[in-house]
MIKE-609868 format. One record per residue (C-alpha): residue in three letters; residue number from 1; x, y, z; chain. Coordinates in nm, 4 decimals, padded with zeros to 6 digits. Layout:
<recs>
+-----+-----+----------+----------+----------+---+
:   r :   k :        X :        Y :        Z : c :
+-----+-----+----------+----------+----------+---+
: ALA : NUM :        X :        Y :        Z : A :
...
+-----+-----+----------+----------+----------+---+
</recs>
This chain:
<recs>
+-----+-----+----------+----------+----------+---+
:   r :   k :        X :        Y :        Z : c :
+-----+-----+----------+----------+----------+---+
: UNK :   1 :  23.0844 : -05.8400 : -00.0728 : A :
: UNK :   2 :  23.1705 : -06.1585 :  00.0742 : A :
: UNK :   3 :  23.2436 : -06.5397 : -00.0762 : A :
: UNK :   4 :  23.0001 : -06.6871 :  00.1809 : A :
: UNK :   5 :  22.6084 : -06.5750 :  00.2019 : A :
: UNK :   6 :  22.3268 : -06.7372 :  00.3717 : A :
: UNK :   7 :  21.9892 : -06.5981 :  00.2463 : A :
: UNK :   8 :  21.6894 : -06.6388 :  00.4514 : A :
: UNK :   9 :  21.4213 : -06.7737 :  00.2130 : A :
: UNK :  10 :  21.1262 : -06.6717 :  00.5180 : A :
: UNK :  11 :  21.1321 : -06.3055 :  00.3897 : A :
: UNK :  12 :  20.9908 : -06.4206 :  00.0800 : A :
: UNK :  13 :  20.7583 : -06.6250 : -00.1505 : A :
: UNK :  14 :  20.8167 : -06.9614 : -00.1085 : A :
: UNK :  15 :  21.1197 : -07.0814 : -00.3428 : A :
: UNK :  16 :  21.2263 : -07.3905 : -00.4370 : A :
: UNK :  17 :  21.5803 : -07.4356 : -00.5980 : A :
: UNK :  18 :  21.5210 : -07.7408 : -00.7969 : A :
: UNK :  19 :  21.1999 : -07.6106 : -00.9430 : A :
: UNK :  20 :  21.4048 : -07.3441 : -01.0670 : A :
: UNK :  21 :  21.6861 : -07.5436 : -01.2456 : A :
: UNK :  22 :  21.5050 : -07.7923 : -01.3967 : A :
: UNK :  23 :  21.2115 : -07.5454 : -01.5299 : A :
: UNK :  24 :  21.4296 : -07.5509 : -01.8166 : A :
: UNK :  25 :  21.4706 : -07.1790 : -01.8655 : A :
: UNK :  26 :  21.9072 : -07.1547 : -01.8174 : A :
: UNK :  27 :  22.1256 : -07.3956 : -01.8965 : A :
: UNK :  28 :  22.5069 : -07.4871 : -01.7348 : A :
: UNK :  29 :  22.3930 : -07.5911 : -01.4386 : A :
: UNK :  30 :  22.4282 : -07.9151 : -01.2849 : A :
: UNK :  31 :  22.3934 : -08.0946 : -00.9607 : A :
: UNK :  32 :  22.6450 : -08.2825 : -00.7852 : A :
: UNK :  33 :  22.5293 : -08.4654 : -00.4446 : A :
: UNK :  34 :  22.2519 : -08.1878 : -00.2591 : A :
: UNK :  35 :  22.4504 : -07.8613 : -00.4308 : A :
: UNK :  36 :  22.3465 : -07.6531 : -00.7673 : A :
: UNK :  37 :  22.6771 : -07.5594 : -00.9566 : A :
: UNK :  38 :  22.6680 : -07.3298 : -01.2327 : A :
: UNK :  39 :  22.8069 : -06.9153 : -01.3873 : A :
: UNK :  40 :  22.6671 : -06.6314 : -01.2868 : A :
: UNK :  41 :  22.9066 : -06.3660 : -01.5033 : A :
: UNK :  42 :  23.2123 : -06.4227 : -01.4223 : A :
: UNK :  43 :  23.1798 : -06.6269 : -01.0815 : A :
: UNK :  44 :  23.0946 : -06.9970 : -01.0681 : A :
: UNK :  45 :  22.8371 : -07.0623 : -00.7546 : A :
: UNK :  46 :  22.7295 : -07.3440 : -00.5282 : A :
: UNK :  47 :  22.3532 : -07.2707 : -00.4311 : A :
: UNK :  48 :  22.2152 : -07.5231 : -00.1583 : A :
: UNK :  49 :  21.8846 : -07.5387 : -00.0170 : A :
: UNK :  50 :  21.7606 : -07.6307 :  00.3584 : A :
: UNK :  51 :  21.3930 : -07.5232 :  00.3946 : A :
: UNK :  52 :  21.4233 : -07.1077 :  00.4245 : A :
: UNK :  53 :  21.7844 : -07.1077 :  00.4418 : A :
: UNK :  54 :  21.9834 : -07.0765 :  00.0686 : A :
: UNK :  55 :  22.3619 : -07.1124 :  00.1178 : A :
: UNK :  56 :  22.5618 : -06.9602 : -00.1509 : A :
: UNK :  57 :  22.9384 : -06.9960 : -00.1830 : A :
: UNK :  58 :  23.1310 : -06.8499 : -00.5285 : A :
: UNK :  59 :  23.4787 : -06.8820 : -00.6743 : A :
: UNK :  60 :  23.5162 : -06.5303 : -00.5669 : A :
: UNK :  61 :  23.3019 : -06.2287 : -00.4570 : A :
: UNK :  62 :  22.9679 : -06.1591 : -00.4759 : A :
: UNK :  63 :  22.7092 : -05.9519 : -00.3137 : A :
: UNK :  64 :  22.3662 : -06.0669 : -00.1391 : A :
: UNK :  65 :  22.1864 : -05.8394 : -00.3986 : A :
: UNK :  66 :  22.2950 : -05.9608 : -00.7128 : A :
: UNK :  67 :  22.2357 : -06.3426 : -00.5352 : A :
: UNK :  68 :  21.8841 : -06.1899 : -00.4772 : A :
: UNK :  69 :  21.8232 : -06.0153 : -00.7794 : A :
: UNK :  70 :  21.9697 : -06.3054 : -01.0020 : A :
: UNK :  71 :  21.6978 : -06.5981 : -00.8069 : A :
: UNK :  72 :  21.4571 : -06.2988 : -00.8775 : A :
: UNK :  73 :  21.3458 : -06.3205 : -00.5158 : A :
: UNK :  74 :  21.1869 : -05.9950 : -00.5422 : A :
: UNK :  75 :  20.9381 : -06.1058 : -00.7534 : A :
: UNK :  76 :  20.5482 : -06.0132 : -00.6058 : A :
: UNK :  77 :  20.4614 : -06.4199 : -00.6381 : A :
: UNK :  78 :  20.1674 : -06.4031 : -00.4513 : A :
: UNK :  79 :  20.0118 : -06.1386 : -00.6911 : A :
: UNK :  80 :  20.1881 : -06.3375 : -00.9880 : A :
: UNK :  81 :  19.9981 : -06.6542 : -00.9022 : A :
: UNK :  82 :  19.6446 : -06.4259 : -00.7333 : A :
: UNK :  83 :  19.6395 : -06.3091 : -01.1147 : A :
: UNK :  84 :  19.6991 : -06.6805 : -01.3026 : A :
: UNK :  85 :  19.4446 : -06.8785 : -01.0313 : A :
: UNK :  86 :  19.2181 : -06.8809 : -01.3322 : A :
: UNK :  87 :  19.1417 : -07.2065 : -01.3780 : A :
: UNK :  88 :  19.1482 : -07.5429 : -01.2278 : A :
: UNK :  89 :  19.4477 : -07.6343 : -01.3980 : A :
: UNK :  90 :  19.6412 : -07.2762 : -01.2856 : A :
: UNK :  91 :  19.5058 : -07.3311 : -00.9570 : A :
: UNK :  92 :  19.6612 : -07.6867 : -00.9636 : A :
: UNK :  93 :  20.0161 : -07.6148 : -01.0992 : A :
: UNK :  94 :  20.0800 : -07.3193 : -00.8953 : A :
: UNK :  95 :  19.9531 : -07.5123 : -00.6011 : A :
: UNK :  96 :  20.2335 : -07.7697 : -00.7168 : A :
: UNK :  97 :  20.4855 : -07.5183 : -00.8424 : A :
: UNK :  98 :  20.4736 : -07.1983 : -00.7124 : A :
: UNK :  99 :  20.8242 : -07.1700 : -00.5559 : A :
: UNK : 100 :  20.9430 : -07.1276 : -00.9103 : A :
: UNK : 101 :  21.0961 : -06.8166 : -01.0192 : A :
: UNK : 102 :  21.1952 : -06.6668 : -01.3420 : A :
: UNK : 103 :  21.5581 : -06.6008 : -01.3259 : A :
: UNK : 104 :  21.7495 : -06.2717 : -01.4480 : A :
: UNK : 105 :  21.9870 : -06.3860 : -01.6725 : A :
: UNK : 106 :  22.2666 : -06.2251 : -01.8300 : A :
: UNK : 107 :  22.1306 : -06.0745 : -02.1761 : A :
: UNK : 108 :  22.4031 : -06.1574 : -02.4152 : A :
: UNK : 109 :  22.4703 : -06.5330 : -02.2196 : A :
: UNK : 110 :  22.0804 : -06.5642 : -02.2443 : A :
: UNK : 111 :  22.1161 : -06.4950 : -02.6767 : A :
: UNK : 112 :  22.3838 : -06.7446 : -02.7090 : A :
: UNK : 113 :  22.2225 : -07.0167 : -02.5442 : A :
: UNK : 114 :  21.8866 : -06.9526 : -02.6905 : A :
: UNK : 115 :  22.0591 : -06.9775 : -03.0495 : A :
: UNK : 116 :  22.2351 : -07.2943 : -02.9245 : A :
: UNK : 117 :  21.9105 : -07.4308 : -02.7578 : A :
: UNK : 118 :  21.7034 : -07.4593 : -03.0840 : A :
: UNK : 119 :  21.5301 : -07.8200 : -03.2479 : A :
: UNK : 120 :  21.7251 : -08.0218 : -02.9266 : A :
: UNK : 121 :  21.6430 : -08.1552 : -02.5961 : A :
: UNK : 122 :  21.7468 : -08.0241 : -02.2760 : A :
: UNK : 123 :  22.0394 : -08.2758 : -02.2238 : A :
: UNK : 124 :  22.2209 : -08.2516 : -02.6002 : A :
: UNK : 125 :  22.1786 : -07.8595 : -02.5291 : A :
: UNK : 126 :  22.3983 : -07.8909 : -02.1989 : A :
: UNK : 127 :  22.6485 : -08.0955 : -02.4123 : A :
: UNK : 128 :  22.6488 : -07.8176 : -02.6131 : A :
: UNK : 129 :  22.6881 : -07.5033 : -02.3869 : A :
: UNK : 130 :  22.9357 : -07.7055 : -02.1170 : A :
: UNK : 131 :  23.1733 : -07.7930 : -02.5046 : A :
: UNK : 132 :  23.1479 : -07.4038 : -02.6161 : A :
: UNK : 133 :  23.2229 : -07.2751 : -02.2176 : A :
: UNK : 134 :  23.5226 : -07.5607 : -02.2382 : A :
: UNK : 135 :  23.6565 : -07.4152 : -02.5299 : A :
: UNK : 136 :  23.5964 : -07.0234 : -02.4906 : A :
: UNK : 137 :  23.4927 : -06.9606 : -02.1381 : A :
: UNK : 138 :  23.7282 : -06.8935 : -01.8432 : A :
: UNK : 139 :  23.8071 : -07.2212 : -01.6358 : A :
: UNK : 140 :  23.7377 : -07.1911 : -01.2565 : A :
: UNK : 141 :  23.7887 : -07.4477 : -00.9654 : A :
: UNK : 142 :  23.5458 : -07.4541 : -00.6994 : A :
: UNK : 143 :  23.5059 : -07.7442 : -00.4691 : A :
: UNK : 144 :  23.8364 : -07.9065 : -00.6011 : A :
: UNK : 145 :  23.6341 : -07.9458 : -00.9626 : A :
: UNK : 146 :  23.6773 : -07.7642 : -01.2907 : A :
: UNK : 147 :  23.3728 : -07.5173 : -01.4178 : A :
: UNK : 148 :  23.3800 : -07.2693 : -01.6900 : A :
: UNK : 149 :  23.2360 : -06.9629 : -01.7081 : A :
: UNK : 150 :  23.0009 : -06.8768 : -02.0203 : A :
: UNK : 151 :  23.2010 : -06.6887 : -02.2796 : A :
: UNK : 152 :  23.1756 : -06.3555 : -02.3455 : A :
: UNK : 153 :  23.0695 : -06.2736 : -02.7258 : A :
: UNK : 154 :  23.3392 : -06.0777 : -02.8066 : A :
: UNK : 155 :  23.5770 : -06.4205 : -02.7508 : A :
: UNK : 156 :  23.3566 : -06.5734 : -03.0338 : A :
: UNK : 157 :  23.2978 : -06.2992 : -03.2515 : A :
: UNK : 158 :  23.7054 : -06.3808 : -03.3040 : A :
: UNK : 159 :  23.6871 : -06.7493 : -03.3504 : A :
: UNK : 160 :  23.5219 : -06.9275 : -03.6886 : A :
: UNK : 161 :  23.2844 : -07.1303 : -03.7919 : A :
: UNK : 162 :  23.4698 : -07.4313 : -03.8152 : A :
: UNK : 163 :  23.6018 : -07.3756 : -03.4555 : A :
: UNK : 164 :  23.2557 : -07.3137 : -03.3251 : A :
: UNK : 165 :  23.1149 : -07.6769 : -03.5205 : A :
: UNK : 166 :  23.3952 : -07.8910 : -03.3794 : A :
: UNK : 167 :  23.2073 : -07.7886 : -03.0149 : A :
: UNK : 168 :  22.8736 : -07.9769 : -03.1924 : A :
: UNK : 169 :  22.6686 : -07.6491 : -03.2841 : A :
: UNK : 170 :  22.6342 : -07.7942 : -03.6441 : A :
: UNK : 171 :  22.4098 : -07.5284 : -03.8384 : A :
: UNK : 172 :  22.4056 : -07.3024 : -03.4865 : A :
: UNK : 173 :  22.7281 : -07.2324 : -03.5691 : A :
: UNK : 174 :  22.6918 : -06.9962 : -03.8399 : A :
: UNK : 175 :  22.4196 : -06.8038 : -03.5871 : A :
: UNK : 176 :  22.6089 : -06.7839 : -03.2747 : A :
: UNK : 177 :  22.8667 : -06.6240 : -03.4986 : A :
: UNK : 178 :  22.6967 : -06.3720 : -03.6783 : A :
: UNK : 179 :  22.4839 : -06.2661 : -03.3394 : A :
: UNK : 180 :  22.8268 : -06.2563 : -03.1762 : A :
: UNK : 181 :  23.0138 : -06.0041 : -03.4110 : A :
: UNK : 182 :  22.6751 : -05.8056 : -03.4526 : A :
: UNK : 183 :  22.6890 : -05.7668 : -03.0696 : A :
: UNK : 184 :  23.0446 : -05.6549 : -03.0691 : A :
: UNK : 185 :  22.9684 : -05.4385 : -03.3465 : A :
: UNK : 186 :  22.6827 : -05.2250 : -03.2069 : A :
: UNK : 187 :  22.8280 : -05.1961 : -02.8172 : A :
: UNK : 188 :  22.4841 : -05.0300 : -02.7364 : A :
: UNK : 189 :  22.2166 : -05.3358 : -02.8819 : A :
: UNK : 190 :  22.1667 : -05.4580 : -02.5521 : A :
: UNK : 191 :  22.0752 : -05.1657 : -02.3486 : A :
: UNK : 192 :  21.8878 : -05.0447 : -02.6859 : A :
: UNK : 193 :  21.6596 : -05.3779 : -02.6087 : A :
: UNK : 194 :  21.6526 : -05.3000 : -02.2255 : A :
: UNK : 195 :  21.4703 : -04.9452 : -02.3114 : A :
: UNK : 196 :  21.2151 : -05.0959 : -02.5541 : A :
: UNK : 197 :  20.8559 : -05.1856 : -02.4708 : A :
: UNK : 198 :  20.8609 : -05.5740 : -02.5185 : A :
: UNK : 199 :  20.6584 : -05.5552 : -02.8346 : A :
: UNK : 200 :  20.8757 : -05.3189 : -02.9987 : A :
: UNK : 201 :  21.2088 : -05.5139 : -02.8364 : A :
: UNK : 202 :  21.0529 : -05.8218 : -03.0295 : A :
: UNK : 203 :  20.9970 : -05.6965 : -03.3724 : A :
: UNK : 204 :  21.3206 : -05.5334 : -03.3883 : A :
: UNK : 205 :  21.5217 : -05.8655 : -03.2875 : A :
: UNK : 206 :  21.2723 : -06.0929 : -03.5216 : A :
: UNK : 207 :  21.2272 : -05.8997 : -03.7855 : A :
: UNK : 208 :  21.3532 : -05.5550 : -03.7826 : A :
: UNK : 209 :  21.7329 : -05.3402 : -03.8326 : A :
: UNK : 210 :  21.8461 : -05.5350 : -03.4889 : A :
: UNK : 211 :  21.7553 : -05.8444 : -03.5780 : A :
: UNK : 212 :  22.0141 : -06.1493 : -03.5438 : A :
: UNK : 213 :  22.0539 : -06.4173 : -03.7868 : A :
: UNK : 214 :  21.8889 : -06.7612 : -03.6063 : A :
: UNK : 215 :  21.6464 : -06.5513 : -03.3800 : A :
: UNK : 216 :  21.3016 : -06.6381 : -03.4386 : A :
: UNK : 217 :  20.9931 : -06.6051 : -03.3018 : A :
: UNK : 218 :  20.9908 : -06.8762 : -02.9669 : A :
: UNK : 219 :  21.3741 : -06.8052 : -02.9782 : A :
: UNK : 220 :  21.3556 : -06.3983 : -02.9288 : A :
: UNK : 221 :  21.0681 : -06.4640 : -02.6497 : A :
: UNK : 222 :  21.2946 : -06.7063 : -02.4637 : A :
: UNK : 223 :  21.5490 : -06.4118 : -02.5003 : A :
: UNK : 224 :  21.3443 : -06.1341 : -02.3615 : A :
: UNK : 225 :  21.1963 : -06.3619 : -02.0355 : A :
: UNK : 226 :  21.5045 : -06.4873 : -01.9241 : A :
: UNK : 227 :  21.7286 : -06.1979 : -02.0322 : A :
: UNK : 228 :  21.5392 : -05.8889 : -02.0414 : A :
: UNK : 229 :  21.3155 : -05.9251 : -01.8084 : A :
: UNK : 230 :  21.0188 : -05.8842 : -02.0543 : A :
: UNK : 231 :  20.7614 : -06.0866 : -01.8594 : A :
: UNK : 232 :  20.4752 : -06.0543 : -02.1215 : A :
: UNK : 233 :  20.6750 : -06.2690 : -02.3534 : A :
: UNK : 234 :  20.4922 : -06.5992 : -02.3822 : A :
: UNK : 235 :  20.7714 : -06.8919 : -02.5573 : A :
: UNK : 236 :  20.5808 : -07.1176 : -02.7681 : A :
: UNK : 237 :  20.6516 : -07.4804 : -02.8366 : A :
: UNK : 238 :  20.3629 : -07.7512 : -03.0146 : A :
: UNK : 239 :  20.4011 : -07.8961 : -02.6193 : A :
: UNK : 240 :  20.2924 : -07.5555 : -02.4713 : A :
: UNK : 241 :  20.0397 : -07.4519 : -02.7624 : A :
: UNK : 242 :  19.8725 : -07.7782 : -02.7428 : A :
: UNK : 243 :  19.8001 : -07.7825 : -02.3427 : A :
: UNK : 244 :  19.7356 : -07.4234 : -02.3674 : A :
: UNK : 245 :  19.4409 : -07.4798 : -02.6618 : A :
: UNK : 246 :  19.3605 : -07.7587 : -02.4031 : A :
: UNK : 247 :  19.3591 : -07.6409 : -02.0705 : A :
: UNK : 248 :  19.2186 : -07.3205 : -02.1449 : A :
: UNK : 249 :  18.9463 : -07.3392 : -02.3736 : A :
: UNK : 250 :  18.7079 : -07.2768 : -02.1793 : A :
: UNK : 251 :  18.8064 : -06.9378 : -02.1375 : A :
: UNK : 252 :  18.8905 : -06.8598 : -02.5225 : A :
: UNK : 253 :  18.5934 : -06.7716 : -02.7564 : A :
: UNK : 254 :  18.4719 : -07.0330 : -02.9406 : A :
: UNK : 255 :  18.5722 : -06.9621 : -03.2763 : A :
: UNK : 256 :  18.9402 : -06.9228 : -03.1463 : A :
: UNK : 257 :  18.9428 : -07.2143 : -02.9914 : A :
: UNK : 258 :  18.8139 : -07.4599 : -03.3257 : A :
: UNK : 259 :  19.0358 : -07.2566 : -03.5131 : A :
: UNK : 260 :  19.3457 : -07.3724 : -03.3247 : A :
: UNK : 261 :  19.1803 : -07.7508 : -03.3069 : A :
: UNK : 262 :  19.2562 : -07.7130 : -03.6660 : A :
: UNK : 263 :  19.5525 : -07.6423 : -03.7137 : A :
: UNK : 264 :  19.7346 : -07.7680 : -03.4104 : A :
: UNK : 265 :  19.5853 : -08.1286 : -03.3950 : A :
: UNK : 266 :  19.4774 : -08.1836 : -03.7665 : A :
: UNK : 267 :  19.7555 : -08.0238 : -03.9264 : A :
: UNK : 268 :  19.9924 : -08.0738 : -03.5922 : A :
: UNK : 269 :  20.2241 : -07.6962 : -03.7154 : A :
: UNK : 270 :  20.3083 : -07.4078 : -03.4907 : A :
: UNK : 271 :  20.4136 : -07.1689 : -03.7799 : A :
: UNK : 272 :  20.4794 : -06.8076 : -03.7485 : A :
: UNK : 273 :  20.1102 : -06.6862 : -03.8096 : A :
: UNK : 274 :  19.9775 : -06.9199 : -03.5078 : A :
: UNK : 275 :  20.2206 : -06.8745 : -03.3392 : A :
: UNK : 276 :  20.1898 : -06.5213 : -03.3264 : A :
: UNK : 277 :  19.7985 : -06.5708 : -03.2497 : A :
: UNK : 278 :  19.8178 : -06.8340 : -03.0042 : A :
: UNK : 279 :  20.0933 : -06.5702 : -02.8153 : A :
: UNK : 280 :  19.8484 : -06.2777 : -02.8146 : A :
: UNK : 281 :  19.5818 : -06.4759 : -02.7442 : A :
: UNK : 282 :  19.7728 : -06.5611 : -02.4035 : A :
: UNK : 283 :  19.9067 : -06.1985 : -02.3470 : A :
: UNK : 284 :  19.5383 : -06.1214 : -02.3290 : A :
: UNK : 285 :  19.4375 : -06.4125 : -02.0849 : A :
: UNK : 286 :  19.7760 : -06.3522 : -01.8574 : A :
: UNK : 287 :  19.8187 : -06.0212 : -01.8988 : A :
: UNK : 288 :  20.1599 : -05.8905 : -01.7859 : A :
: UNK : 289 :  20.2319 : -06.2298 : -01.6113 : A :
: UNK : 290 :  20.2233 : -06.4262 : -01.9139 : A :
: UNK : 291 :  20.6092 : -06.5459 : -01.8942 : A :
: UNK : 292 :  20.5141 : -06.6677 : -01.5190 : A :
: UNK : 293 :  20.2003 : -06.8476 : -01.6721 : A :
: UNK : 294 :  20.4198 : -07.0345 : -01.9452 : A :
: UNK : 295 :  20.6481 : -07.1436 : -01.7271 : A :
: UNK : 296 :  20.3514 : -07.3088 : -01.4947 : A :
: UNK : 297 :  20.2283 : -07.4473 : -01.8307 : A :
: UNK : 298 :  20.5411 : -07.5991 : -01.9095 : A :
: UNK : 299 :  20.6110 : -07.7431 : -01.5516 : A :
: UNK : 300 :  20.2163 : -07.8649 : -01.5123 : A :
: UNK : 301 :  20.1058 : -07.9486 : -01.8568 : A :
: UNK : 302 :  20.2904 : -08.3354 : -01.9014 : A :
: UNK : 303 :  20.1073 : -08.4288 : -01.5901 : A :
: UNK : 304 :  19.7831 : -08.2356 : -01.7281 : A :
: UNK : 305 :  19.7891 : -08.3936 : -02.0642 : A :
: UNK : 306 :  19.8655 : -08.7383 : -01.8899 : A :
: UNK : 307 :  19.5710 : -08.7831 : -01.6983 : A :
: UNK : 308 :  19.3151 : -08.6304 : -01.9591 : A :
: UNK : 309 :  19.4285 : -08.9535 : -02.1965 : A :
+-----+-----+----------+----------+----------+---+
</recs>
């Protein structure tokens, strides 16, 4: 295990690190001149790119397989985007973005940010993560700056609410407490959600005995993509249900498809019930590369809806 690593990028699926970190799937990253900053557990790591060669340099050590396994380099992306090519508008965003990758995220960081991340934009929800890490992660100097680390639960299952809103969670407060005792409390929930099947992993967080107060339906999906490694969950927002309904229609019966006309752009909701259809609906189109196909929806779909106005 070394401080240094240079990973050469030939040996796999083309990746691209900016596609990556501003795909919008993990916050507390930034960039400062040609270098991604940002935690990985307890390290803080600057990730550079030159064509096929990735340098990585961290506050202290860390092995070439977590680097790899963290990027998820290992991921088949040629099958990935062999299985999504279904359309012309798959064909065109993976032909645009297919050096994306879905990261592997630490579980319990991944639950605290998704709780912080709801109803705001990316940039207020970086405020938000770099003020909590500020006040309850572990500061680290790399580069001659100051990072923090993301804090562990257990350091905020001990704080209170009012500590947590004077970092600007406002009502997230409440949530990122309860979810942080109930995850100090039961020492096994995240390895319990590891071992489930992603369906069952997403009715027990939304709506069963390990549920968490704040997690909802979008929320526990962002949660088991970026955390557990669930890659049939499909996130919904109205952004990604309304290009989906769009781009794919074609493909959908036709009932299905007037039926989400309906509600999505006469009624303009995304509540539980459709959002539950519209996420099956997807799982059935994408199959077990559904959290890959969101992501290429979310990437692909401002530039989609742009040029069909």
């Amino acid at each position: 295990m070394v401080n240094e690593l240079i990973l050469d990028l030939s040996k796999y699926s083309s990746f691209s690190l900016d596609y990556c970190f501003k795909s919008g799937q993990i916050f507390g990253w930034r960039k400062m001149d040609s270098y991604w900053y940002g935690p990985y557990d307890d390290v803080v790591l600057r990730l550079s790119q030159i064509s096929d060669r990735l340098k990585i340099h961290a506050s202290k050590e860390i092995s070439e397989k977590e680097i790899i396994h963290f990027l998820g380099l290992k991921d088949k992306k040629k099958d990935v985007d062999k299985r999504l090519a279904l359309n012309l508008f798959m064909r065109s965003a993976i032909s645009r973005y297919s050096a994306v990758r879905i990261f592997r995220q630490d579980p319990s960081n991944t639950i605290l940010s998704y709780l912080c991340a709801q109803n705001k934009n990316i940039p207020a929800i970086e405020r938000m993560i770099f003020e909590l890490s500020r006040k309850f992660g572990d500061r680290v100097e790399l580069d001659g700056t100051t990072f923090y680390t993301f804090p562990r639960f257990g350091r905020i299952a001990r704080s209170n609410v009012n500590e947590l809103l004077r970092v600007g969670l406002g009502y997230r407060a409440k949530y990122l407490l309860e979810a942080s005792k109930a995850l100090k409390e039961d020492v096994d929930y995240i390895n319990k959600i590891k071992e489930m099947s992603y369906v069952n992993a997403w009715n027990e967080m939304v709506a069963g005995n390990m549920k968490l107060i704040g997690v909802g339906p979008k929320v526990a999906d962002c949660i088991l993509l970026y955390g557990f490694e669930k890659m049939e969950a499909f996130p919904i927002d109205v952004w990604v249900s309304r290009v989906y309904t769009t781009a794919f229609d074609k493909l959908l019966p036709e009932e299905e498809s007037k039926y989400y006309f309906e509600r999505l752009c006469l009624k303009n909701r995304l509540d539980k019930g459709l959002y539950l259809k519209l996420a099956n609906s997807a799982r059935k189109v994408f199959g077990e590369y559904a959290g890959y196909a969101q992501l290429y929806i979310f990437m692909y779909g401002r530039d989609y809806l742009r040029y069909c106005r």
